[in-house]
N, C-alpha and C positions, 0 to 999 in steps of 0.2 A: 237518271239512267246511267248505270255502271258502264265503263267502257268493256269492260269480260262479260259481260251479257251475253248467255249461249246465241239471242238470234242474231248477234253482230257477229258475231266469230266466223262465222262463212264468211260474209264479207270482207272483215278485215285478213284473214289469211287468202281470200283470193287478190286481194291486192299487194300482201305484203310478197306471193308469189310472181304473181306482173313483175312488180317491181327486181325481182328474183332475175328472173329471165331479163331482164333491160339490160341488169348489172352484168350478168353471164356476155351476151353479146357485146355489149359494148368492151368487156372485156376483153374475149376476141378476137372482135373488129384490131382491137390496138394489138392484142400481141400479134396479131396474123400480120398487122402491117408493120411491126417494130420488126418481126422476122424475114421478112420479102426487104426490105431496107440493110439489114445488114449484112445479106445476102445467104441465110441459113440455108440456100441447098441447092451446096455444093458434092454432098453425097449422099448417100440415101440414107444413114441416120439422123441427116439433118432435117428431111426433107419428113418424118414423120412426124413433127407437130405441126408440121406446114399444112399437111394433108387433114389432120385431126382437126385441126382448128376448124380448116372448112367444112367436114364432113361438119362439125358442132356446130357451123352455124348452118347446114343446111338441115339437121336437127333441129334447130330452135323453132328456124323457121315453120318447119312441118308443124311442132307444137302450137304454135301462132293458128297456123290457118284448119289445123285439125284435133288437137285435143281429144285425142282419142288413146287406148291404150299402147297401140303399136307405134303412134309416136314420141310416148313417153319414155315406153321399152326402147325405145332407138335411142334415146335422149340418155335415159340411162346407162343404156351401154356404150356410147360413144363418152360419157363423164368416166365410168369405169376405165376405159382404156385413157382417158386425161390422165388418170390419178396413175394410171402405173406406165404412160410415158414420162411423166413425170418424175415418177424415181428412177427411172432409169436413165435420162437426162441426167440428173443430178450425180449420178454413178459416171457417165462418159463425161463430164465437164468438169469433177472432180478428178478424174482417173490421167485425164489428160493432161489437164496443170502438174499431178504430183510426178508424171513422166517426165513433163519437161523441165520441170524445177530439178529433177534427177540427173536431166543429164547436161541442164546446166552447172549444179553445183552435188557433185558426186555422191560427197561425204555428208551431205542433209538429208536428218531424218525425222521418227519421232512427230513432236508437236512441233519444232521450226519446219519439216516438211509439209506438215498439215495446214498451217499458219499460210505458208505462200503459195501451197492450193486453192487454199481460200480465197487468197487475192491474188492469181494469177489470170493473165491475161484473157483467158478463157471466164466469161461469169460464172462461177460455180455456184452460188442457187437461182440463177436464171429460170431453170427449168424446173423450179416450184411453183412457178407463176402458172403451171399447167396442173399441178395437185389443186391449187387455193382454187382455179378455174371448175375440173373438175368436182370439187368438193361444193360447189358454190353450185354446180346445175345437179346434183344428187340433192343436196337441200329443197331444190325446186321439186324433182321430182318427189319426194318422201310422201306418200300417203294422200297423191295425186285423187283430186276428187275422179278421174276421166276412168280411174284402173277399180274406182270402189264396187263394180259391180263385175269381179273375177270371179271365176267358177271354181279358183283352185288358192290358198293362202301363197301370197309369194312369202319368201324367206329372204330376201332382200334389200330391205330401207325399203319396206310399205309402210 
C-alpha cells in the first residue's frame, strides 16, 4: 500500500495540520514569553505583538475546541496581521539601530551604516519571528477541511 494513497491523504494532512497548530502555539507560547521577559511594552508599539500573540493563541485555541469556519477566518486573520506586524517590526528595530548608530557615529553610512543596524543593540530581525509565525498558522489554515462547504470561492490561501 502506497503511502500517497488518495484514502490516506485525509488523514495524513489532518495530522500533519495538528501538528501545524502544536508548532504555531508552542511558538507563541515562547515568543509571548521571551517578550513579557524582556519587558517589550514599554510603549504601545511594543505592546502590539504582545497583544497579537495572545489574540493568536486565543485563536488557536477556538480552532481546537470549534473547527469551524469563523474560527479559521479568525485564525487567518489574526496570521495576516502576524505577517505585517512582522514587517513592520522589522522596519522600527531597523530604523532605530540605524538612528542610533547615526548619532553615535555621524559620518556612517552606506553598507557600514546598514552593517551595524543589523547588529545593533536593538535585535533587528527579531520580529520575523512573527512573519515565520504567521506564515506557519496560514499553512494551517490553507484549504481547511472546516471552510470546504463555503457558499462563496474565497480568494485567499483556500
Amino acid at each position: 500500500m502506497s503511502s500517497l494513497e488518495p484514502s490516506r491523504e485525509p488523514d495524513t494532512l489532518q495530522r500533519l495540520r495538528g501538528w501545524l497548530l502544536a508548532l504555531l502555539i508552542l511558538g507563541m507560547t515562547g515568543a509571548l514569553a521571551d517578550l513579557w521577559l524582556i519587558g517589550h511594552y514599554e510603549d504601545p508599539w511594543q505592546l502590539v505583538p504582545v497583544v497579537l500573540l495572545g489574540l493568536g493563541l486565543v485563536a488557536c485555541f477556538l480552532v481546537l475546541w470549534r473547527r469551524d469556519p469563523v474560527a479559521i477566518r479568525l485564525l487567518r486573520g489574526c496570521m495576516g496581521l502576524f505577517v505585517l506586524a512582522g514587517l513592520v517590526g522589522l522596519y522600527l528595530h531597523f530604523d532605530g539601530n540605524a538612528e542610533f548608530e547615526k548619532e553615535m557615529y555621524p559620518n556612517l553610512a552606506g553598507f557600514e551604516l546598514i552593517w551595524e543596524a543589523l547588529r545593533g543593540a536593538t535585535p533587528a530581525l527579531a520580529p520575523a519571528t512573527m512573519v515565520q509565525l504567521g506564515l506557519l498558522g496560514l499553512l494551517h489554515c490553507y484549504r481547511h477541511p472546516a471552510e470546504a462547504r463555503r457558499p462563496y470561492p474565497s480568494r485567499i490561501l483556500r
